[in-house]
N, CA, C and O atoms as a GROMACS GRO file, in nm:
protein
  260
    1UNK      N    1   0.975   1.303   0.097
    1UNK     CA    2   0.914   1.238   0.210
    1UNK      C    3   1.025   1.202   0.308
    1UNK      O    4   1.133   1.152   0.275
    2UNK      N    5   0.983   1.235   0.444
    2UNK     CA    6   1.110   1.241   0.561
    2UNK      C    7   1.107   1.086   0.575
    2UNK      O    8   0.996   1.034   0.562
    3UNK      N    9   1.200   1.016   0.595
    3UNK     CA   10   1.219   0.866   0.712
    3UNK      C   11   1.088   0.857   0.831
    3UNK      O   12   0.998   0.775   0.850
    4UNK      N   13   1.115   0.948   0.880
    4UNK     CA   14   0.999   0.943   1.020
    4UNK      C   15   0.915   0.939   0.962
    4UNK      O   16   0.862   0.830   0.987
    5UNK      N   17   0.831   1.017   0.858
    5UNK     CA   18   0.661   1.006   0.780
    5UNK      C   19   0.659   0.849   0.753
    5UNK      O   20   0.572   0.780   0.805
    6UNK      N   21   0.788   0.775   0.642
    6UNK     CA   22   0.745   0.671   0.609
    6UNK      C   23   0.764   0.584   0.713
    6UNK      O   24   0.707   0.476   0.693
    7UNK      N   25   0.827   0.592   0.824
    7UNK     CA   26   0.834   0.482   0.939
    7UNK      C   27   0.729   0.518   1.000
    7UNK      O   28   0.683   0.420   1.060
    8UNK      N   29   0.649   0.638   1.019
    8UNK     CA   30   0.500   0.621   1.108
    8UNK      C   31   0.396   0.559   1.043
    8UNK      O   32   0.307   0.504   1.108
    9UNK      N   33   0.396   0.562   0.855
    9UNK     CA   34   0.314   0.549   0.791
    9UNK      C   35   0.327   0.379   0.772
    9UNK      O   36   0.224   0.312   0.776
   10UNK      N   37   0.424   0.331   0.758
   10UNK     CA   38   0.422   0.162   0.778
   10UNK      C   39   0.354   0.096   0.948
   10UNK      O   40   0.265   0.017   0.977
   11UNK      N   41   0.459   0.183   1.035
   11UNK     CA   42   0.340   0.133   1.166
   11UNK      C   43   0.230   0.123   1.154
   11UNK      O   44   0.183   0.015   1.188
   12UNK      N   45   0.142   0.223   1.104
   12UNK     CA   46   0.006   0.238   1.120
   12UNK      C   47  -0.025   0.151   1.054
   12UNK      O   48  -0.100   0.071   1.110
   13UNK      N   49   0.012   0.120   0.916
   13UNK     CA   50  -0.047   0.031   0.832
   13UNK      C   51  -0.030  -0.111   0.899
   13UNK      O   52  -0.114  -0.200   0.905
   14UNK      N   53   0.073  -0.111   0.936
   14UNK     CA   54   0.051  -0.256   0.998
   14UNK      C   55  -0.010  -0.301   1.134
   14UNK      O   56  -0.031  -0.414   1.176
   15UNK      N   57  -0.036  -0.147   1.202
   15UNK     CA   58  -0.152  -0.221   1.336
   15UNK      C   59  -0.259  -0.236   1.294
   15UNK      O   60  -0.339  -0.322   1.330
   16UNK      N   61  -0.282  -0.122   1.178
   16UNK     CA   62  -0.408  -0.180   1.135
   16UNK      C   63  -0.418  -0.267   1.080
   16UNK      O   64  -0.528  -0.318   1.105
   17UNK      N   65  -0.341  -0.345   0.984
   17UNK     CA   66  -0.343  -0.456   0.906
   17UNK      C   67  -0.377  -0.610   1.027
   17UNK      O   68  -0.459  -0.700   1.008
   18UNK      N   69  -0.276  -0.592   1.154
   18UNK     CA   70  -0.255  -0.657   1.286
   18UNK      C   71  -0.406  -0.644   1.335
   18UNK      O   72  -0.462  -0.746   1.373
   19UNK      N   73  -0.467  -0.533   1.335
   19UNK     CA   74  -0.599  -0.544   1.427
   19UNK      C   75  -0.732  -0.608   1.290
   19UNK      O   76  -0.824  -0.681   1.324
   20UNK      N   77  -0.722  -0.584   1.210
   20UNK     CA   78  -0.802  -0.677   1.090
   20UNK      C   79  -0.798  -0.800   1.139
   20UNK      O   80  -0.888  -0.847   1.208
   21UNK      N   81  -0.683  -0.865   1.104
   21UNK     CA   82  -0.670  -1.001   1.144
   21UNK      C   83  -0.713  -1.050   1.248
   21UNK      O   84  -0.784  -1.150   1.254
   22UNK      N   85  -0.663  -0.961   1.373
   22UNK     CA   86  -0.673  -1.004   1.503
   22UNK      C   87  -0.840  -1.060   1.529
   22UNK      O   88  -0.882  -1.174   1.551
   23UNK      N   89  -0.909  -0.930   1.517
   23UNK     CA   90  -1.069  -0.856   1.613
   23UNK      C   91  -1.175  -0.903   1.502
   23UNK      O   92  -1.280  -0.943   1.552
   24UNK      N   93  -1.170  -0.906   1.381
   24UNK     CA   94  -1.264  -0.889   1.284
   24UNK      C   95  -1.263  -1.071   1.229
   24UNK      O   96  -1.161  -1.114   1.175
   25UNK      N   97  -1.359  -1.145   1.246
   25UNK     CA   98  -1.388  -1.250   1.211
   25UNK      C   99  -1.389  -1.310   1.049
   25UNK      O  100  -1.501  -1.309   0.996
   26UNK      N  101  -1.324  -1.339   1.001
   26UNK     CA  102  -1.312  -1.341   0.833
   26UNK      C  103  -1.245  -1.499   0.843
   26UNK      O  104  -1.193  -1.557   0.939
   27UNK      N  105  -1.266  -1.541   0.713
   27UNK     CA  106  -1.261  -1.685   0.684
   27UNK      C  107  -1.100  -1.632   0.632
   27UNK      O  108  -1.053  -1.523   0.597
   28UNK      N  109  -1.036  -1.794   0.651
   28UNK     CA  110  -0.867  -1.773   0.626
   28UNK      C  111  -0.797  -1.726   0.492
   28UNK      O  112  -0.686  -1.677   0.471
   29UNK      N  113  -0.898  -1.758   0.411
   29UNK     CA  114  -0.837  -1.718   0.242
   29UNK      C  115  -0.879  -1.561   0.289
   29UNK      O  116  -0.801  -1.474   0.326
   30UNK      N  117  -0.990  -1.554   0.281
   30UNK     CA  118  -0.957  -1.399   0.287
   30UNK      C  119  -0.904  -1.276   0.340
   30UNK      O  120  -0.916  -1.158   0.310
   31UNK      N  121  -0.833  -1.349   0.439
   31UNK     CA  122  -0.750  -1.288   0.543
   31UNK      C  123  -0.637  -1.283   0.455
   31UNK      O  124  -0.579  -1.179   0.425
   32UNK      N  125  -0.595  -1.440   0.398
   32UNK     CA  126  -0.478  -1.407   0.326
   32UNK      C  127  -0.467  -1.318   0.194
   32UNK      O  128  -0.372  -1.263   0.140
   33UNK      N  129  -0.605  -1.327   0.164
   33UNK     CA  130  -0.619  -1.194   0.020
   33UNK      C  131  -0.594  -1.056   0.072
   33UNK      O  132  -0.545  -0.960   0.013
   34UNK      N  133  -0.637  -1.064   0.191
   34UNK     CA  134  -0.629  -0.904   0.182
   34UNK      C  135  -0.514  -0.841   0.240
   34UNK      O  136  -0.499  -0.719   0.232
   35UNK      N  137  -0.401  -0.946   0.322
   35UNK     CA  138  -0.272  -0.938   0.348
   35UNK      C  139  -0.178  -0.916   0.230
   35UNK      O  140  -0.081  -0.844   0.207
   36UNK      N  141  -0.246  -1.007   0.169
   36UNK     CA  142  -0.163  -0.994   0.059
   36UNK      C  143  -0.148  -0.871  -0.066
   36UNK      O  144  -0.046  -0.848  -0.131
   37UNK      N  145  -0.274  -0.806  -0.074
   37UNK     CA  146  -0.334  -0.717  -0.187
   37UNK      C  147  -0.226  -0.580  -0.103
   37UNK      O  148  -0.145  -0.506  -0.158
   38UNK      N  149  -0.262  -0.587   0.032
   38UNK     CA  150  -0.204  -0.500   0.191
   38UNK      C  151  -0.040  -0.477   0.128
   38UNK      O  152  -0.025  -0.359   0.096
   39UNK      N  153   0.037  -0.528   0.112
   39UNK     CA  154   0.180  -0.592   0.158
   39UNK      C  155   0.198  -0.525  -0.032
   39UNK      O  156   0.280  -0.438  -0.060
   40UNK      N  157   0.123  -0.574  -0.115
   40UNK     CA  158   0.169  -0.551  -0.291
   40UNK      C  159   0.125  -0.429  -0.272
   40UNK      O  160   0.226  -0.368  -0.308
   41UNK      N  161   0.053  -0.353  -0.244
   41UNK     CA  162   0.014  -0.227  -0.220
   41UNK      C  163   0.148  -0.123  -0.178
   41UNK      O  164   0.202  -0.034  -0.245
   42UNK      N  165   0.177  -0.171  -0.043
   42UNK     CA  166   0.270  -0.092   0.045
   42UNK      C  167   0.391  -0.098  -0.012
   42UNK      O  168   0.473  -0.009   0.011
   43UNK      N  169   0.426  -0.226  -0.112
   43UNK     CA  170   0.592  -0.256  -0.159
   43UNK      C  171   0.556  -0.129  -0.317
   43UNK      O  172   0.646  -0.051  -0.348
   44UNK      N  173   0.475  -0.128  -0.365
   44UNK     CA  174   0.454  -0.008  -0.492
   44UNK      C  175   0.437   0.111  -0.413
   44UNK      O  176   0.494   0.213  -0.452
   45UNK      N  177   0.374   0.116  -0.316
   45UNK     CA  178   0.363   0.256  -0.246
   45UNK      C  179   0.520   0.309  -0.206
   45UNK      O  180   0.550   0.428  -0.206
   46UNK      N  181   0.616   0.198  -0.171
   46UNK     CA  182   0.743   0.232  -0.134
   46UNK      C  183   0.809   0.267  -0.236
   46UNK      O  184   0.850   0.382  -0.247
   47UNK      N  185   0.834   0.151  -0.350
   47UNK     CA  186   0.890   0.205  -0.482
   47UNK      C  187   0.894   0.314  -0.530
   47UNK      O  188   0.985   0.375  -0.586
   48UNK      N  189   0.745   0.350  -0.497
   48UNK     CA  190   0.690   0.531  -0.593
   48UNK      C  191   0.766   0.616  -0.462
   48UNK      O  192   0.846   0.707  -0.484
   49UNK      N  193   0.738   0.585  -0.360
   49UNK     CA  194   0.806   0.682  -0.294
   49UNK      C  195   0.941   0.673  -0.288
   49UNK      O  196   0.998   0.758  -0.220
   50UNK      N  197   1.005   0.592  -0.343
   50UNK     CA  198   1.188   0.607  -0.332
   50UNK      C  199   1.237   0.628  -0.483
   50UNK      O  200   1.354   0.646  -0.518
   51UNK      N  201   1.116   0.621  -0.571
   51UNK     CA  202   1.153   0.704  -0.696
   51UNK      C  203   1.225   0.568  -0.790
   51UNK      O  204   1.320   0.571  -0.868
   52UNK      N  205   1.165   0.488  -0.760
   52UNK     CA  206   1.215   0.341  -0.842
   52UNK      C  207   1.118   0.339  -0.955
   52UNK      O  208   1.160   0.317  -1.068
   53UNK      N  209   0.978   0.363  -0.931
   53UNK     CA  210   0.876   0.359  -1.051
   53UNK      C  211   0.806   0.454  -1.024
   53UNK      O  212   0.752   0.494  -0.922
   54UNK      N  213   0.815   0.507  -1.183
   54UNK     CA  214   0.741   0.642  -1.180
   54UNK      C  215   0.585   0.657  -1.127
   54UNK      O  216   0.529   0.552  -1.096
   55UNK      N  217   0.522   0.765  -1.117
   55UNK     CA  218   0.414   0.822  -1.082
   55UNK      C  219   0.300   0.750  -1.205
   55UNK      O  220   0.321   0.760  -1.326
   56UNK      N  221   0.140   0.655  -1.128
   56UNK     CA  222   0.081   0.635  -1.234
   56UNK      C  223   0.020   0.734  -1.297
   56UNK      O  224  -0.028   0.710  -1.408
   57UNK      N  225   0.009   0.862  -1.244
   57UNK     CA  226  -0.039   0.979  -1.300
   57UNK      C  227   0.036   1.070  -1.395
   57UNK      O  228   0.017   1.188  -1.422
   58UNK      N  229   0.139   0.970  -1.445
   58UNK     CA  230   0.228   1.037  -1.526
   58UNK      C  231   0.206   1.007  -1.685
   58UNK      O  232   0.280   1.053  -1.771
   59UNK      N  233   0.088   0.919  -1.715
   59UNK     CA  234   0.054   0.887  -1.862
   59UNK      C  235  -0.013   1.014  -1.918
   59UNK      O  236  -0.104   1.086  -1.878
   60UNK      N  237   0.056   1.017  -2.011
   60UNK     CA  238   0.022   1.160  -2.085
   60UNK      C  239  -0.095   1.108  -2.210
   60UNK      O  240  -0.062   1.005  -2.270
   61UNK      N  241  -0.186   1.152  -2.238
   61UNK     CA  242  -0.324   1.130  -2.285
   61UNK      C  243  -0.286   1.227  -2.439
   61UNK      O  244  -0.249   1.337  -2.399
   62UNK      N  245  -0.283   1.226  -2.530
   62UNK     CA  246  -0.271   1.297  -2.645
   62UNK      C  247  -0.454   1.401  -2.673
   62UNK      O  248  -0.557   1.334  -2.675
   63UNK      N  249  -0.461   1.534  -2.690
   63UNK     CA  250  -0.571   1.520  -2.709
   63UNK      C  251  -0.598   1.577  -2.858
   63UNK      O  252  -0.514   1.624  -2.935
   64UNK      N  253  -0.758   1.560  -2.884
   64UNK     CA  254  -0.823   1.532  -3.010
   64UNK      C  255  -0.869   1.666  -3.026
   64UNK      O  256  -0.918   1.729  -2.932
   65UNK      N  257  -0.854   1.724  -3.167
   65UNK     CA  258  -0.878   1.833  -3.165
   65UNK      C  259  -0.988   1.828  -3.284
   65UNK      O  260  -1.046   1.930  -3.319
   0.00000   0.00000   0.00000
């Protein structure tokens, strides 16, 4: 993944995260839940993409024969 993909892909996420808050009427806890769920999301989305924690699609399933 290039620098530029992940620097366009954080902008976006955060105007949109910016226009949630802004335009859309929501009570304050839940603004802060979903900032927050937003933000733990994007910091694992970064990790996996800089290769700090592996892929969750990487559990290998044994199968039954």
């Amino acid at each position: 993944m290039s620098l530029m993909t992940l620097a366009i892909t954080l902008i976006v996420v955060g105007v949109l995260l910016w226009l949630v808050n802004a335009y859309i009427p929501m009570d304050g806890k839940i603004k802060k839940i979903l900032n927050v769920v937003v933000v733990i999301c994007v910091v694992v989305w970064l990790l996996s993409a800089f290769g700090v924690i592996g892929h969750s699609g990487d559990i290998q399933v044994p199968q039954v024969r």
